[in-house]
VOPAGU-2260 file (C-alpha; in pm, 1 decimal, decimal comma):
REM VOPAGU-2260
SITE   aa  ch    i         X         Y         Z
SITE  UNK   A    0       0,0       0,0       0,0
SITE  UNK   A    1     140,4     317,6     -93,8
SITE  UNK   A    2     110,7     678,6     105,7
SITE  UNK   A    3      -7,3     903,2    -166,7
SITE  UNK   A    4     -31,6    1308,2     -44,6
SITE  UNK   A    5    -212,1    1532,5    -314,0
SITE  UNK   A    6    -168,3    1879,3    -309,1
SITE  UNK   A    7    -476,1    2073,9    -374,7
SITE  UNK   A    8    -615,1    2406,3    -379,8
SITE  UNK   A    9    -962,4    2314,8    -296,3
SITE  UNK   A   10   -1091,1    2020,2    -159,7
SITE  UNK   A   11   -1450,5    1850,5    -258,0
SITE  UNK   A   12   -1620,9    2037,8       3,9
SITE  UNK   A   13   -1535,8    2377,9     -69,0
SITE  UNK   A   14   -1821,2    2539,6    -211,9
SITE  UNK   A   15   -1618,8    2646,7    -500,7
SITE  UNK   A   16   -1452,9    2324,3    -595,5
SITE  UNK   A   17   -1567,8    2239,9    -954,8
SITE  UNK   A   18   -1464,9    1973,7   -1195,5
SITE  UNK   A   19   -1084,5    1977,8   -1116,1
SITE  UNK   A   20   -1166,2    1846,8    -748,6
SITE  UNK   A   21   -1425,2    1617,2    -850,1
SITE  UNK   A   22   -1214,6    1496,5   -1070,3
SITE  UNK   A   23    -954,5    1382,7    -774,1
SITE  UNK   A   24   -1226,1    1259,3    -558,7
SITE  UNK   A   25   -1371,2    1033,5    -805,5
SITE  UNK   A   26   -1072,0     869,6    -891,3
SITE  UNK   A   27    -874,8     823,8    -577,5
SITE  UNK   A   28   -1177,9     733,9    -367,9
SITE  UNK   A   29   -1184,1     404,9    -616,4
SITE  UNK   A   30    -793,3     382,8    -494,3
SITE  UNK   A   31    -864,2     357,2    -106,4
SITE  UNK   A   32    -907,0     -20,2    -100,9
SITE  UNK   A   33    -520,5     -45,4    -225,6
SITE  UNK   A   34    -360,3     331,8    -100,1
SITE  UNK   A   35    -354,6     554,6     155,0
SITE  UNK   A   36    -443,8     887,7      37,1
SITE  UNK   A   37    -450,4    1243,3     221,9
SITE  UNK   A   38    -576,2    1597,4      -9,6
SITE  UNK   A   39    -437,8    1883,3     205,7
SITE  UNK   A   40    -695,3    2147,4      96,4
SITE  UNK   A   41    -876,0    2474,5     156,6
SITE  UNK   A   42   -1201,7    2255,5     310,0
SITE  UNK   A   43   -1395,1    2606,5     265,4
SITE  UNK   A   44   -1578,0    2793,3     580,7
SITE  UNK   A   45   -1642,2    2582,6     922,2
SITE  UNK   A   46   -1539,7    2260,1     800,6
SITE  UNK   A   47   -1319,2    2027,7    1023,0
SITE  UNK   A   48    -970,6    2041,8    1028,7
SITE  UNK   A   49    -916,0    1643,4     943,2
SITE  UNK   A   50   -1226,6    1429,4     783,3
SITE  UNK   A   51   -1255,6    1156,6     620,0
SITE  UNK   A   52   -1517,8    1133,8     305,9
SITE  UNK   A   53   -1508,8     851,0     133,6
SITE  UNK   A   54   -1186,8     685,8     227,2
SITE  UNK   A   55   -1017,2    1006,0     158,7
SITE  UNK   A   56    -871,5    1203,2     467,3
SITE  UNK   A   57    -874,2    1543,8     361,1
SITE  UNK   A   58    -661,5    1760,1     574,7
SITE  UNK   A   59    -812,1    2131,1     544,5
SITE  UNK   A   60    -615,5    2409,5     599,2
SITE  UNK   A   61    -746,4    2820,4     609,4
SITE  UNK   A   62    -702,2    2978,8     225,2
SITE  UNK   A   63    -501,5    3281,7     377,3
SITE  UNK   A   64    -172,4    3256,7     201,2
SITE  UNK   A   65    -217,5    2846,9     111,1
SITE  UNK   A   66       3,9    2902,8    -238,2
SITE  UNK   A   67     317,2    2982,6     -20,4
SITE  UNK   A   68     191,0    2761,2     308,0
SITE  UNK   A   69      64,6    2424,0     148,2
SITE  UNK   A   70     452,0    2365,8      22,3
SITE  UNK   A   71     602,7    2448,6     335,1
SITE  UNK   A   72     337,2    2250,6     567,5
SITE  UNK   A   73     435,8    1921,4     308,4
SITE  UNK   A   74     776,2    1963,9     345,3
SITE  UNK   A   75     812,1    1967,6     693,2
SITE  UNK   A   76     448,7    1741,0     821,5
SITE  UNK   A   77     401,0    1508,1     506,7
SITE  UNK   A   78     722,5    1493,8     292,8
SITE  UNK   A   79     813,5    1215,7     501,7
SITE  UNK   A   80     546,7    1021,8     450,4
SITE  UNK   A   81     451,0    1047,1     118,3
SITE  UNK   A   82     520,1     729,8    -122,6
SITE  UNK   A   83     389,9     951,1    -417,5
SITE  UNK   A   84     310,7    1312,9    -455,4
SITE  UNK   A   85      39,3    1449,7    -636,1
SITE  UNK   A   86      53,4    1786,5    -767,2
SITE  UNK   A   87    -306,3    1883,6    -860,1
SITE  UNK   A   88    -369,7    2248,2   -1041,0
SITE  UNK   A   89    -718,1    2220,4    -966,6
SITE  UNK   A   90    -745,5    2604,8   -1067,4
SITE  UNK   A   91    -526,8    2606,1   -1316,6
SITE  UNK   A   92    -174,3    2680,1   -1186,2
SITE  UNK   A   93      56,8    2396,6   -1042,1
SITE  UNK   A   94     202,4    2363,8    -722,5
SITE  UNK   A   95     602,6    2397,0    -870,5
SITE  UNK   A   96     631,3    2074,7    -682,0
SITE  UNK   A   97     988,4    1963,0    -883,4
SITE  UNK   A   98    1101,6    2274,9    -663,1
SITE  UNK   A   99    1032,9    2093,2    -354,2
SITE  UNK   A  100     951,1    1775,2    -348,1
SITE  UNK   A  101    1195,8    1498,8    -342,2
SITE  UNK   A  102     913,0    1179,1    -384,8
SITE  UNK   A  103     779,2    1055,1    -661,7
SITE  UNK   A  104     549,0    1307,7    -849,8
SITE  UNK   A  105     238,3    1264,4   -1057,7
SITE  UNK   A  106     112,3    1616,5   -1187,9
SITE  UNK   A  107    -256,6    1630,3   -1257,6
SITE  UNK   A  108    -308,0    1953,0   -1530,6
SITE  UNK   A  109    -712,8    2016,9   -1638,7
SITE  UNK   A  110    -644,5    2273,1   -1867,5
SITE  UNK   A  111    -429,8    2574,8   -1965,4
SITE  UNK   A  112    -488,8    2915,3   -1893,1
SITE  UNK   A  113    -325,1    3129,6   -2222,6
SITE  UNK   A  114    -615,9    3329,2   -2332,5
SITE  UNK   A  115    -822,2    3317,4   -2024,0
SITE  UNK   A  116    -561,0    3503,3   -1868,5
SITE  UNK   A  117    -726,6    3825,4   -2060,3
SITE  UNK   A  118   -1092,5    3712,5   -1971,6
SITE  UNK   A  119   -1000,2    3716,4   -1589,3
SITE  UNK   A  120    -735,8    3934,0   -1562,8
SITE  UNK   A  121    -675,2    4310,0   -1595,9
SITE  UNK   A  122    -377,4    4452,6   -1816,2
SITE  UNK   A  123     -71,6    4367,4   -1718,4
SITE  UNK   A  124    -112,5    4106,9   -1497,5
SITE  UNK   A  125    -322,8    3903,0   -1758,2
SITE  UNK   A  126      -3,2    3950,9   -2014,8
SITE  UNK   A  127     253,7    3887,6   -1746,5
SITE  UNK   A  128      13,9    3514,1   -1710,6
SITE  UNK   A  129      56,4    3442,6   -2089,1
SITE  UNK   A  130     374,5    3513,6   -2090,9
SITE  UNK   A  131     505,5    3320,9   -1766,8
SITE  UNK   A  132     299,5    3019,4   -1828,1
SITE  UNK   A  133     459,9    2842,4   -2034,2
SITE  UNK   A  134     834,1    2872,4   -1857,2
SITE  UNK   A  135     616,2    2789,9   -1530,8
SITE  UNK   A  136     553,0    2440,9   -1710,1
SITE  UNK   A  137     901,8    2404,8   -1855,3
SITE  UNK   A  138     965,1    2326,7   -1477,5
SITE  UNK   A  139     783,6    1977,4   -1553,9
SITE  UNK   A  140     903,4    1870,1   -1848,3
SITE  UNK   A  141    1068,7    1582,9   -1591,3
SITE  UNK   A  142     782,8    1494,4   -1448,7
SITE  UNK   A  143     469,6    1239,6   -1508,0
SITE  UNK   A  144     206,9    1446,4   -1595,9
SITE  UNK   A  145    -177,5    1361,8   -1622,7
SITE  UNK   A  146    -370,4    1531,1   -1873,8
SITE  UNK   A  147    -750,6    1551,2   -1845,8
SITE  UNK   A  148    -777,4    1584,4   -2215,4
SITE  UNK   A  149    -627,6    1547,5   -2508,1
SITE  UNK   A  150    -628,1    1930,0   -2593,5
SITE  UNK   A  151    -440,6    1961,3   -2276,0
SITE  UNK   A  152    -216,2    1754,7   -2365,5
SITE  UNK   A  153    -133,2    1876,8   -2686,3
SITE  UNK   A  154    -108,6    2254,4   -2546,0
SITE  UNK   A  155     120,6    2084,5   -2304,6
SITE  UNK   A  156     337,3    1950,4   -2563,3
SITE  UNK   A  157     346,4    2295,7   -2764,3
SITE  UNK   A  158     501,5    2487,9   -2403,3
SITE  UNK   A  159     803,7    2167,2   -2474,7
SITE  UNK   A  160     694,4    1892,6   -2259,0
SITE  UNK   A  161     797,0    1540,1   -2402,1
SITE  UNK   A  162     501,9    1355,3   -2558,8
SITE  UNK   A  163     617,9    1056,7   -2342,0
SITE  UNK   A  164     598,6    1238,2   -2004,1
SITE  UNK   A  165     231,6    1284,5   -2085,3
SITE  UNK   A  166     -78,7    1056,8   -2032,0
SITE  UNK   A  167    -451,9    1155,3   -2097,4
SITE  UNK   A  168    -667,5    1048,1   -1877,6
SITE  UNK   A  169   -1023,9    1178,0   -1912,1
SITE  UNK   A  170   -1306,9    1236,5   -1566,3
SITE  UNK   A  171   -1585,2    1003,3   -1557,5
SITE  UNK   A  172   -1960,8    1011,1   -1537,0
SITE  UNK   A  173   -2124,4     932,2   -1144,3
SITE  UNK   A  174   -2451,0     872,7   -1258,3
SITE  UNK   A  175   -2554,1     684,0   -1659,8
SITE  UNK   A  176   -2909,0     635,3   -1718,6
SITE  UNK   A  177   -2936,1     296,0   -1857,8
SITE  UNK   A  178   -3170,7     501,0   -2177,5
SITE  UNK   A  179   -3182,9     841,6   -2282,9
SITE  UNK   A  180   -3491,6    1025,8   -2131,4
SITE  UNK   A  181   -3744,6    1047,4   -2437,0
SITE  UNK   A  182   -3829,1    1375,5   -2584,3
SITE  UNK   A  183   -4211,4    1339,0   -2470,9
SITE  UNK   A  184   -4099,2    1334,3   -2140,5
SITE  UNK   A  185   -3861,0    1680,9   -2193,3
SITE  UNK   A  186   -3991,0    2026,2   -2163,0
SITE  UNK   A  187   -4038,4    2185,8   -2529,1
SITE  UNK   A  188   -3801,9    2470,3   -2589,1
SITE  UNK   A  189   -3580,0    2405,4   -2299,8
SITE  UNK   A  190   -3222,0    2466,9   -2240,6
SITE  UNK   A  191   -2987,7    2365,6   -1957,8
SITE  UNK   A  192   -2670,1    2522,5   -1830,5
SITE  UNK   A  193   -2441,7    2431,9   -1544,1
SITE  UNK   A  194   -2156,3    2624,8   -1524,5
SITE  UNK   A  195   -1986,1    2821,2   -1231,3
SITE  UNK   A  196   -2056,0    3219,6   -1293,5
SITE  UNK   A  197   -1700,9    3308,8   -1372,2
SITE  UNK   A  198   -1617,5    3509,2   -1695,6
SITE  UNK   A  199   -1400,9    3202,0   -1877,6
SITE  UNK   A  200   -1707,4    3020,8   -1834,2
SITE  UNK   A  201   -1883,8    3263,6   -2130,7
SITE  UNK   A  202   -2222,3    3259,2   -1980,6
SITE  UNK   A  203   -2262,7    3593,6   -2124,0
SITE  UNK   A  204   -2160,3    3525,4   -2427,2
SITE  UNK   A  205   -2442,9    3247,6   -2420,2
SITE  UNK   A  206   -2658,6    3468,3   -2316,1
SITE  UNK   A  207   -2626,1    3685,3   -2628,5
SITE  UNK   A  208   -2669,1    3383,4   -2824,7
SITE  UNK   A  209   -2967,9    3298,5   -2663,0
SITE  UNK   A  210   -3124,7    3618,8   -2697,0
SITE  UNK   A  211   -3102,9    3555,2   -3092,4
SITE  UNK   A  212   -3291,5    3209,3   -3032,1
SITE  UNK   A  213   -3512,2    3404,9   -2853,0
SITE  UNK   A  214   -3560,4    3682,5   -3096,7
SITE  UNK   A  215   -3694,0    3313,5   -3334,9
SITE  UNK   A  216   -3860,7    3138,2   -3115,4
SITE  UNK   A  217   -4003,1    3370,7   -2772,4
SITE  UNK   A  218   -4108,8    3037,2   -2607,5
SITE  UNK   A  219   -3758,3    2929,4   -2543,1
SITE  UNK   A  220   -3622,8    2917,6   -2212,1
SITE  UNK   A  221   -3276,8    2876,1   -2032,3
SITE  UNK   A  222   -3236,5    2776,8   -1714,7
SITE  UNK   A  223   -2886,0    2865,4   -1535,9
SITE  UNK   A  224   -2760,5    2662,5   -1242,0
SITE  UNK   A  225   -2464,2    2769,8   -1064,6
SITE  UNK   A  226   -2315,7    3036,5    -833,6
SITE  UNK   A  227   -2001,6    3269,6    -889,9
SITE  UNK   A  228   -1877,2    3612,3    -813,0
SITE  UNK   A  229   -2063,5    3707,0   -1212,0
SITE  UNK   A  230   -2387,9    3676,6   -1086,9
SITE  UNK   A  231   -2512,1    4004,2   -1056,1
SITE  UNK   A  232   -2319,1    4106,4   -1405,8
SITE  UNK   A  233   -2541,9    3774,1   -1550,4
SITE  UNK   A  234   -2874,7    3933,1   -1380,0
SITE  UNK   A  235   -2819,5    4254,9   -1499,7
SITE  UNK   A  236   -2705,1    4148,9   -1884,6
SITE  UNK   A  237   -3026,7    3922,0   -1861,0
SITE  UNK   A  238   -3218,8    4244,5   -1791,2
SITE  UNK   A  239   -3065,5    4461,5   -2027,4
SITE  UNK   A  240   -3111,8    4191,8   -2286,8
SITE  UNK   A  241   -3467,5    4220,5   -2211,1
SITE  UNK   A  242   -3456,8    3822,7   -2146,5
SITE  UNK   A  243   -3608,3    3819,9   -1781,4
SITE  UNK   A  244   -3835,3    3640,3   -1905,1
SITE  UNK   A  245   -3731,2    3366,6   -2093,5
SITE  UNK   A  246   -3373,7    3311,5   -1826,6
SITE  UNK   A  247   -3414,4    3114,8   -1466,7
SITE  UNK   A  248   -3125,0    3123,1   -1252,1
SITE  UNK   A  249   -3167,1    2881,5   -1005,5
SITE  UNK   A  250   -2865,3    2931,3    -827,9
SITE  UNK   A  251   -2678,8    2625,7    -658,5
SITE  UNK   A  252   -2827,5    2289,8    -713,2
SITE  UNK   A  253   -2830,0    1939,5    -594,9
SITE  UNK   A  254   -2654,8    1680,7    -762,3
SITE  UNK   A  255   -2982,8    1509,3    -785,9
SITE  UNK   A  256   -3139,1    1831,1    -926,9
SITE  UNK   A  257   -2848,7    1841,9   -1145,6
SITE  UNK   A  258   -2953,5    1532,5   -1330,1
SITE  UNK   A  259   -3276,3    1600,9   -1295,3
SITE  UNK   A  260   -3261,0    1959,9   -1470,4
SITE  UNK   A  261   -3043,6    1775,8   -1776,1
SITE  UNK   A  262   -3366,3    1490,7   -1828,5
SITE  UNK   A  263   -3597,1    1759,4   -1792,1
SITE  UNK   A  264   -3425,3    2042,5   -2087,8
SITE  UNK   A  265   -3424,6    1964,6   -2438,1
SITE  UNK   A  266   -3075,1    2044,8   -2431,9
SITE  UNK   A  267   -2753,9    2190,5   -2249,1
SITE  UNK   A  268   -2521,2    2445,5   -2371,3
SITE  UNK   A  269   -2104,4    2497,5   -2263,8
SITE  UNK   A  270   -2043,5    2834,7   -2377,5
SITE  UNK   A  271   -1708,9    2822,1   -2156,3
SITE  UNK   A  272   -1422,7    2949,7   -2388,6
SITE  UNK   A  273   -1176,4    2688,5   -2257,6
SITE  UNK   A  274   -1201,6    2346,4   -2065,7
SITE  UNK   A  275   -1034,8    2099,8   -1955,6
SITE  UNK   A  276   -1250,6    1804,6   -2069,5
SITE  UNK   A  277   -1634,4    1927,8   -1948,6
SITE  UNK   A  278   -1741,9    1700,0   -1721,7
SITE  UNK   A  279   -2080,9    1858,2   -1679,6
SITE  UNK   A  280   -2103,3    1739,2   -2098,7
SITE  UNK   A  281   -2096,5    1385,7   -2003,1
SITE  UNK   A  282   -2342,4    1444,9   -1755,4
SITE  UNK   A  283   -2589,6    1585,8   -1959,9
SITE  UNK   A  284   -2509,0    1309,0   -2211,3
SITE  UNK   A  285   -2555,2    1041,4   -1964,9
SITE  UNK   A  286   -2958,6    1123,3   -2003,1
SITE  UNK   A  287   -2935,2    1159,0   -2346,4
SITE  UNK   A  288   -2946,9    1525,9   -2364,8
SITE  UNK   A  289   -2730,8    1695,7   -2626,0
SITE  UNK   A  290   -2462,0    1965,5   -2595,8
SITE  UNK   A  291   -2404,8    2260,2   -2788,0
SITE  UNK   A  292   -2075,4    2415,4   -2679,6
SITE  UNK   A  293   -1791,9    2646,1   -2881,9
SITE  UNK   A  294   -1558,4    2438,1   -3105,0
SITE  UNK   A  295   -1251,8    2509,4   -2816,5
SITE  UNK   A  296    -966,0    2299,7   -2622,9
SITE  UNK   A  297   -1177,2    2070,7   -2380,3
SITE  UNK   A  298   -1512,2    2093,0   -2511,2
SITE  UNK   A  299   -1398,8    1983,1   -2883,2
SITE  UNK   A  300   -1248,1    1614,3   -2648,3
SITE  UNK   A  301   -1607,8    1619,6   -2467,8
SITE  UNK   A  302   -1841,6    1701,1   -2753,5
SITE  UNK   A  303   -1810,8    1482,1   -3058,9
SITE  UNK   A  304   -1928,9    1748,1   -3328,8
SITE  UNK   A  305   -2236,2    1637,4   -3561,4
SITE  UNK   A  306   -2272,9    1253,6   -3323,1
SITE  UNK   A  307   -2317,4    1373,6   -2932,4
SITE  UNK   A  308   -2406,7    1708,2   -2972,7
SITE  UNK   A  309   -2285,2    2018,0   -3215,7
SITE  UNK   A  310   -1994,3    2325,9   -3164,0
SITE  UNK   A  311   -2001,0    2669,7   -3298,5
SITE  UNK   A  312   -1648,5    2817,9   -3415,9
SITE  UNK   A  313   -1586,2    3057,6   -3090,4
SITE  UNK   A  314   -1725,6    3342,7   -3033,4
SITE  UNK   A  315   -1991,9    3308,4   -3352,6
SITE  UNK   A  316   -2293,1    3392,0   -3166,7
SITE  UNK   A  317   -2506,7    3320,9   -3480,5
SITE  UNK   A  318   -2414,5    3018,3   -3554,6
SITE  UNK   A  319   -2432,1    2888,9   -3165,8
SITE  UNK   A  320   -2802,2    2998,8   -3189,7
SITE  UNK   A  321   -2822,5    2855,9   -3568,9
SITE  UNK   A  322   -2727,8    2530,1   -3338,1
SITE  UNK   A  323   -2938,5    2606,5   -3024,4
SITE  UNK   A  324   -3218,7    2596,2   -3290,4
SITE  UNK   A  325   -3177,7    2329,9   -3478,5
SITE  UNK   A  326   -3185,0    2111,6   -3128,3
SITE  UNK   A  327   -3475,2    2254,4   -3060,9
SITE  UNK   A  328   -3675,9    2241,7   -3324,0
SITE  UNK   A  329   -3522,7    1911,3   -3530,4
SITE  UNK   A  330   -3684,9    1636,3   -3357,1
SITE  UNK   A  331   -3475,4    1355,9   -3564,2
SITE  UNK   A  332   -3182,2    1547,8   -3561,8
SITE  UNK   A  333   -3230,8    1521,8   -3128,9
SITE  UNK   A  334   -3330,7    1199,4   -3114,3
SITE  UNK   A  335   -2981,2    1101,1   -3343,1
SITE  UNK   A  336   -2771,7    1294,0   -3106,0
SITE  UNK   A  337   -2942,1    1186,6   -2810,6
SITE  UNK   A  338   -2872,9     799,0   -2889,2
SITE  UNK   A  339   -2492,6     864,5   -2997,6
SITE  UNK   A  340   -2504,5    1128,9   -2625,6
SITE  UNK   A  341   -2591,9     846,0   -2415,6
SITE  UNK   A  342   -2339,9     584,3   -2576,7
SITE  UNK   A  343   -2077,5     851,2   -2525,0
SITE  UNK   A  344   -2128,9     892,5   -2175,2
SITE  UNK   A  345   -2127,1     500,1   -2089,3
SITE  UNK   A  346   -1789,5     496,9   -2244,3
SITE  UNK   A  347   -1666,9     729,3   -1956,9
SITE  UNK   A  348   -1666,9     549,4   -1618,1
SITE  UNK   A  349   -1483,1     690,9   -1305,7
SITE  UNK   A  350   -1361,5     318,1   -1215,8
SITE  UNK   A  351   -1162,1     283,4   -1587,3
SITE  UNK   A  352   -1043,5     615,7   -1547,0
SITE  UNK   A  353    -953,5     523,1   -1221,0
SITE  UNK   A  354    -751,7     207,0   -1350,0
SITE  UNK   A  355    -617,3     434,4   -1575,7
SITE  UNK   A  356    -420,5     618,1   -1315,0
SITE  UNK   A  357    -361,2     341,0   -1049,7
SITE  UNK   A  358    -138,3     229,0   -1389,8
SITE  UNK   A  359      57,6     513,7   -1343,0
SITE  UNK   A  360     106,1     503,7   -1013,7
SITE  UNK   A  361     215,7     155,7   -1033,8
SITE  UNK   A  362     476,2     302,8   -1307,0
SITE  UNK   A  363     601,4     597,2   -1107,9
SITE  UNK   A  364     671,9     375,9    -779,6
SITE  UNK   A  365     875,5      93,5    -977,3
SITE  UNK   A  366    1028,2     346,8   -1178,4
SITE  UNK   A  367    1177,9     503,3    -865,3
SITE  UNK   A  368    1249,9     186,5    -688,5
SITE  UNK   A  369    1444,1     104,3    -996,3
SITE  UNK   A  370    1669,5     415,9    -966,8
């Protein structure tokens, strides 16, 4: 049994933990039986200082400061007894763990930043970002490195990391209906969207597109589930796009009323400009709803274009609502995509993904015994 310590920003009960820390809960709570493994993590407000959730024991520590902290607290309370390190960029930046950290390291990377440096950052921070990023990963180009998709790893191998060093492993889906939910059983001119209100995430770029599929068909109706420091911005673009009445945000959900929002919509939409696979696409597939998205790195590896669901060249808000429509109103066109959806989303289990990197782990620990 090996002592594996993962390095994260957030951990899965932080309220803003997304896909990223999913993504590590998922796969290393199907590792317990044969590991040990501890997150250290920001838990979020008033959680416990040590729990255990699912065979995980997540050690939370307060956010003040954790970049420069987390390293320091594993060097001198869990260096020791870590087996394997995992360095987890859950939002986006690495841990610079090949700085530190003398064990055997797997880094997990969900996506790249580049551009969305300029959707989240003023000028010149957001061009010190592009520029820094790729010397920041240079600093890996040792290391084993898990990609979450295949667009990460190719944007990985353009910043000069070996091709070898690389492997892709994609998330899962919890929950697979064993059939699509029929379109009789869907409300008509429906649209899901679960997304974290951040700007990356272009929900107001989807909202402009929407607002076109409104201007064709006034029935339509979006529903938004999701919190994040945009909300009010979303509200009052909803407002000003005189959509008030065609947009429901419902604010967070359950995962139960996750699933049950993506059976109940006629379709989802990703308008996020950059992914790192789209988790919440195989989600929606799993019920056999389709997914429009923007043809970009993560949601092109999520949404098989013309089979599971259909992308618009980004930021074409025309065409996205030439799409929107055609979901909406093409009932064989749906019930195609729907079928192909579903098969998709069987195809991505959290135990073979799981397998997937208990293979690598297997690889990094003989690989350093052998040294």
């Amino acid at each position: 049994m090996a002592r594996i310590v993962i390095l994260s920003r957030r951990g899965i009960t932080h309220p803003l933990s997304g896909g990223a820390g999913r993504y590590i809960h998922e796969i290393f709570r199907r590792l317990t039986h044969i590991h040990s493994v501890t997150v250290l993590a920001d838990g979020g407000p008033n959680r416990e200082p040590v729990e255990v959730i699912d065979g995980i024991t997540y050690r939370h520590f307060p956010r003040a400061f954790l970049r420069a902290t987390q390293p320091i607290r594993y060097i001198t309370e869990f260096a020791s007894k870590a087996d394997v390190l995992i360095d987890n960029a859950d939002v986006a930046i690495p841990w610079l763990s090949p700085l530190f950290a003398k064990a055997p390291r797997i880094t997990v990377i969900h996506q790249l930043v580049k551009e969305i440096f300029y959707r989240q950052l003023p000028r010149p921070l957001s061009d010190l970002g592009f520029l820094v990023e790729p010397f920041l990963y240079r600093l890996y180009s040792q290391s084993n490195i898990v990609a979450a998709s295949n667009s990460t790893a190719q944007d990985l191998i353009s910043f000069g990391i070996p091709r070898d060093k690389i492997s892709v492993v994609t998330p899962g889906c919890a929950i697979v209906a064993q059939a699509p939910v029929r379109l009789s059983l869907r409300s008509p001119h429906s649209i899901g969207c679960v997304s974290r209100l951040v700007r990356y995430k272009g929900v107001e770029i989807g909202l402009r597109a929407f607002a076109r599929v409104v201007d064709r068909l006034p029935d339509a109706h979006l529903l938004v589930a999701g919190v994040g420091p945009c909300h009010v911005e979303l509200q009052n673009l909803t407002d000003k796009l005189k959509l008030s009445k065609n947009v429901t945000f419902l604010g967070r959900i359950s995962e139960l009323s996750k699933f049950k929002l993506y059976g109940e919509t006629r379709i989802s939409i990703a308008p996020s400009q950059r992914e790192g696979f789209g988790i919440s696409v195989i989600e929606a597939n799993s019920v056999g709803t389709p997914v429009v998205g923007w043809n970009v790195p993560g949601l092109r590896d999520s949404i098989v274009d013309g089979t599971t669901g259909l992308l618009a060249p980004f930021p074409n808000e025309e065409m996205f609502a030439d799409h929107v429509m055609t979901l909406l109103t093409d009932d064989h066109e749906w019930n195609r995509l729907s079928e192909n959806a579903s098969k998709w989303a069987r195809e991505h289990s959290w135990d073979k993904s799981a397998g997937r990197f208990e293979e690598l782990v297997e690889r990094t620990l003989n690989a350093s015994a052998n040294r």
